[in-house]
MIVOVEX-552524 format. One record per residue (C-alpha): residue number from 1; residue in one letter; x, z, y. Coordinates in Angstrom, 3 decimals. Layout:
N
(voke NUM,A,(X,Z,Y))
...
//
This chain:
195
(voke 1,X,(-18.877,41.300,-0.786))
(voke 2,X,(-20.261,37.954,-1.154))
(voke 3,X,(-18.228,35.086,-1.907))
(voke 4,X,(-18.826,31.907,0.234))
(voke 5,X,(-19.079,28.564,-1.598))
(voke 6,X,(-18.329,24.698,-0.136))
(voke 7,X,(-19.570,21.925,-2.286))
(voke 8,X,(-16.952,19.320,-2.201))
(voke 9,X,(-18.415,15.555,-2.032))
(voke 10,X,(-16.926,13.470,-4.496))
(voke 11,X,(-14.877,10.475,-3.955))
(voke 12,X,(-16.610,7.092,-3.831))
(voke 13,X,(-16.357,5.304,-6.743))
(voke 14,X,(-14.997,2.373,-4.482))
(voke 15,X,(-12.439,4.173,-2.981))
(voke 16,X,(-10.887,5.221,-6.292))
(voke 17,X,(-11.024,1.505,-7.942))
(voke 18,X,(-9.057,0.535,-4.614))
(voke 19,X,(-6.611,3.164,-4.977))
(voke 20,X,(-6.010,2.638,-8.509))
(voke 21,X,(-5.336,-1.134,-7.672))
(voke 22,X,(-2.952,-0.481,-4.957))
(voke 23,X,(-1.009,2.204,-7.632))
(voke 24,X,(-0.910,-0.272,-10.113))
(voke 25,X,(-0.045,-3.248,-7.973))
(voke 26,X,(2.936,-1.031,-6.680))
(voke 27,X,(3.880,-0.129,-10.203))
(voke 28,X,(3.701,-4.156,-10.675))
(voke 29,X,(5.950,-4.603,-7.740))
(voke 30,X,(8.584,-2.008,-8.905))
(voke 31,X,(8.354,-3.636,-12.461))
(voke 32,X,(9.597,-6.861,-11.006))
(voke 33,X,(12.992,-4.749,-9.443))
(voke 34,X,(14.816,-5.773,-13.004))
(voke 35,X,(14.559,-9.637,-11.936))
(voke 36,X,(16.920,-9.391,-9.398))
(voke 37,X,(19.113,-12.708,-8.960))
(voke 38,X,(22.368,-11.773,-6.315))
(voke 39,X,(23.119,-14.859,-4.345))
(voke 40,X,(27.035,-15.438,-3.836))
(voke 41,X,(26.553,-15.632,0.083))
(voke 42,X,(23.767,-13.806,0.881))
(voke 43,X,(23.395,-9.965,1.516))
(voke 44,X,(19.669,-9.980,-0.146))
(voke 45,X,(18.742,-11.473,-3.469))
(voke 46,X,(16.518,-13.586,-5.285))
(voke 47,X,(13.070,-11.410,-6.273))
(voke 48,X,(9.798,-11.603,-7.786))
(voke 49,X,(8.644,-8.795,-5.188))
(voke 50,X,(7.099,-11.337,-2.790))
(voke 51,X,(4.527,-12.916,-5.624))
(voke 52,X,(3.342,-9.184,-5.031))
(voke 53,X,(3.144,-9.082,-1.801))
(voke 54,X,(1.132,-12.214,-1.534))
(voke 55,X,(-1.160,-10.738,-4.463))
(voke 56,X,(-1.797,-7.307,-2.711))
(voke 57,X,(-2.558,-8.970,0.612))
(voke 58,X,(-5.442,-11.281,-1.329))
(voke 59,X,(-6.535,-8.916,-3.812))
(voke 60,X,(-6.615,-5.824,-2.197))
(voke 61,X,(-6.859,-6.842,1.696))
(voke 62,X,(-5.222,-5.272,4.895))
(voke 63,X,(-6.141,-1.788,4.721))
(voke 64,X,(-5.440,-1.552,0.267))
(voke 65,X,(-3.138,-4.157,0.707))
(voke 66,X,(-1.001,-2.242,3.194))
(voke 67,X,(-1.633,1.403,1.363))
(voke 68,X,(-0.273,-0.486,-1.561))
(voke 69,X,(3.092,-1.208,-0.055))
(voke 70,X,(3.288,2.329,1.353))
(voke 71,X,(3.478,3.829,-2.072))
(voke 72,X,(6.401,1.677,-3.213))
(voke 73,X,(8.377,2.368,-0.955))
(voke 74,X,(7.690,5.879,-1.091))
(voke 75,X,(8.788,6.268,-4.524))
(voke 76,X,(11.543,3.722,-3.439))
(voke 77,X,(12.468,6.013,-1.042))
(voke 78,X,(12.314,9.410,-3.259))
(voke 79,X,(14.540,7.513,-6.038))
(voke 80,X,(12.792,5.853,-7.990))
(voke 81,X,(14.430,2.884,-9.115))
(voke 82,X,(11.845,-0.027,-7.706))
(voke 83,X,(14.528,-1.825,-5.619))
(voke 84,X,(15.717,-5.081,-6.391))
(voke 85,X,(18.323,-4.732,-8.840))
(voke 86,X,(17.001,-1.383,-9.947))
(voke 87,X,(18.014,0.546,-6.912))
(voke 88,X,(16.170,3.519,-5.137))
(voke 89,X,(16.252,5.705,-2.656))
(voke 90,X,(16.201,6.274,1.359))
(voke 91,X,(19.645,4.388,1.412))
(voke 92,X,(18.497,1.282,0.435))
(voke 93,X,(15.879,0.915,2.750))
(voke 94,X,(18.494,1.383,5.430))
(voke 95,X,(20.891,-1.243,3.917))
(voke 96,X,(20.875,-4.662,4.020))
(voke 97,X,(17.824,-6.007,2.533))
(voke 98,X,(15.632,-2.962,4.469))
(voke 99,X,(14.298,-5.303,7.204))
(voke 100,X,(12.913,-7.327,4.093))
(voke 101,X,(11.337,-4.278,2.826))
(voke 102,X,(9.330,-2.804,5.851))
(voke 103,X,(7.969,-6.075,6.589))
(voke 104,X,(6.165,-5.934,3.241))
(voke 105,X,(3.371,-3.746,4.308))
(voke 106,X,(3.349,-5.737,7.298))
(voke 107,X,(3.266,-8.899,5.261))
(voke 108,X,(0.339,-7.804,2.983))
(voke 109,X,(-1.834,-6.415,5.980))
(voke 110,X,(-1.801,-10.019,7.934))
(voke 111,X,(-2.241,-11.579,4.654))
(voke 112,X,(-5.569,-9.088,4.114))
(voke 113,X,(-6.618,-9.458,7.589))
(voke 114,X,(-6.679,-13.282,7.831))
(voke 115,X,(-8.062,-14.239,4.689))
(voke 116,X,(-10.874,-11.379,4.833))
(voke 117,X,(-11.265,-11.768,8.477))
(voke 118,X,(-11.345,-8.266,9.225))
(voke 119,X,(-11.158,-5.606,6.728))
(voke 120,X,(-14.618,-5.878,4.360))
(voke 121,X,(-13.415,-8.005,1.558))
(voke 122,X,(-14.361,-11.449,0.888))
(voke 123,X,(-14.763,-13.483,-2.516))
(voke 124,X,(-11.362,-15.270,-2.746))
(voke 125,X,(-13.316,-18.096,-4.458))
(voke 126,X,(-15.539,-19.142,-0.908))
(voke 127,X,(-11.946,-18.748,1.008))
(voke 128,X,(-10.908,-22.253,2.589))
(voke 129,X,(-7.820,-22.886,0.953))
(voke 130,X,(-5.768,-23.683,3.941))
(voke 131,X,(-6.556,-20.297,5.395))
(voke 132,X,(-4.862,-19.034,2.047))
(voke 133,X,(-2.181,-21.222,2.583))
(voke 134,X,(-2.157,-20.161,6.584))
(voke 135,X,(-1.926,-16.694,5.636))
(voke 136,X,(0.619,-16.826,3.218))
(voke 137,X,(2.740,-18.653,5.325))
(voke 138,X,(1.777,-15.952,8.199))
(voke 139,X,(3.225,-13.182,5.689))
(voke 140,X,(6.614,-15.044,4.668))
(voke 141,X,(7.281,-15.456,8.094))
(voke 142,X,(6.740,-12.057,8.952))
(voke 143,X,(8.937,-11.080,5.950))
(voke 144,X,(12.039,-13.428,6.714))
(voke 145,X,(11.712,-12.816,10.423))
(voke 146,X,(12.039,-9.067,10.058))
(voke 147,X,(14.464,-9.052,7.536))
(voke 148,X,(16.672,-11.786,9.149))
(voke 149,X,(16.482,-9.640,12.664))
(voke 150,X,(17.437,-6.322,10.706))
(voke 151,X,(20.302,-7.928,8.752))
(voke 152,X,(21.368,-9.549,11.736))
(voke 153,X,(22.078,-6.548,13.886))
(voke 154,X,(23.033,-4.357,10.756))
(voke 155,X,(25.914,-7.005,10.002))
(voke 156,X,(26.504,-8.175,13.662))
(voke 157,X,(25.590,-11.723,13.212))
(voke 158,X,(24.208,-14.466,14.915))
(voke 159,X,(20.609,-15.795,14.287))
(voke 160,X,(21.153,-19.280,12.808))
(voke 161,X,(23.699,-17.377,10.909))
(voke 162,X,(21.346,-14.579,9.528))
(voke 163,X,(18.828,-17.877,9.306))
(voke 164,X,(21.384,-19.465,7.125))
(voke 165,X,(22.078,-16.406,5.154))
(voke 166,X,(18.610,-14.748,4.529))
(voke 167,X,(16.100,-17.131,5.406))
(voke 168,X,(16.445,-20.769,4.507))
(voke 169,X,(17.986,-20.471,1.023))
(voke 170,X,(14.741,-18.813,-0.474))
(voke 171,X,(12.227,-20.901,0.762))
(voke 172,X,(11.637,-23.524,-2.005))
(voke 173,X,(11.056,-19.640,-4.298))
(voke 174,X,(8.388,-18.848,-1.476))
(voke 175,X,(6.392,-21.755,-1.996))
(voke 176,X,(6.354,-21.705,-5.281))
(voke 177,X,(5.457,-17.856,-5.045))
(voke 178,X,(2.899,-19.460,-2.728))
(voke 179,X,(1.167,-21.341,-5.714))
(voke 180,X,(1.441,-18.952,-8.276))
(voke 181,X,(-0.330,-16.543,-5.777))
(voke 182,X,(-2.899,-19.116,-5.230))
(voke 183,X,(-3.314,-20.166,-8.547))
(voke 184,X,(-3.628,-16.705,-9.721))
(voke 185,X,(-6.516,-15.566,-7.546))
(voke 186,X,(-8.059,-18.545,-7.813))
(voke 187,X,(-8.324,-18.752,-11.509))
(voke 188,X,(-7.618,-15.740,-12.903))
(voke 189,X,(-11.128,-13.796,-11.603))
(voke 190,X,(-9.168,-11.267,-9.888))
(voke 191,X,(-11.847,-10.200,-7.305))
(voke 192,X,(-11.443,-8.121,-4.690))
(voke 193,X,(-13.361,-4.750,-5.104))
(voke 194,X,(-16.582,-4.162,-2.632))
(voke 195,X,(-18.402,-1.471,-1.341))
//
């Protein structure tokens, strides 16, 4: 009886640099879950997480960028502790910072999308700085404005309240995250990989 034999076609070499980026730039993200600074009267905290965001948007672009997200929160979800403060599991993403953290895939694929204009990368270098700057702001916004509306129904309040609570306190930390992000592609040769 004769034996019938599929050749398997390798991965592209591309596809596996972009993979191991987005692993590694979700290990990066978890990483930053032990600087975790509680605010007295707000529900969510201060975090590094966002720098991250903003990095996996530029570096890696929408479709890497978003895939990148995806895994931390999947090992987020399954326990592993890469929640601010060191938490994990499905819980958290239900509690009150969860809003926050499903609008980070979100956050990174705008970012992506408008500074590569589509989904083929682009040299960060050639980018115009203010659509850097655009998208970035594009991403916080999507960020604050999902986690506001989630913490606002999850803890029955009012939105200048959850505004008040969630939103406006962290913004001087966003644009310096902003900067560092900027700075960091900029100078640092991080390069987004092509095909």
């Amino acid at each position: 009886m004769a034996t019938e034999q599929n050749s398997v076609d390798p991965v592209d070499d591309t596809v596996v640099r972009q993979f191991a980026r987005a692993a590694l730039l979700a290990a990066l993200i978890g990483a930053t879950a032990a600087v975790s600074i509680p605010i007295p009267f707000s529900p969510a905290p201060i975090t590094l997480q966002v720098l991250f965001i903003f990095l996996a948007g530029l570096v890696l672009g929408p479709v890497w960028g978003f895939v990148s997200l995806v895994l931390y929160l999947a090992a987020g979800a399954v326990g592993v502790p890469v929640f601010a403060g060191l938490r994990g599991g499905f819980g958290v993403l239900l509690g009150n910072s969860g809003g926050y953290l499903w609008s980070y895939p979100i956050a990174a694929a705008l970012i992506g999308f408008i500074v590569h204009r589509g989904t083929e990368l682009r040299d960060l270098t050639a980018v115009w700085l203010p659509v850097i700057v655009g998208a970035l702001i594009a991403g916080t916004i999507v960020i604050y404005g999902m986690g506001t509306a989630y913490m606002a129904w999850l803890l029955e309040l009012g939105a200048w309240e959850a505004l008040n609570l969630g939103a406006f306190p962290f913004i001087p930390g966003e644009i310096l995250k902003m900067l560092a992000a900027i700075v960091i592609v900029r100078s640092s040769g991080l390069t987004p990989v092509r095909s």
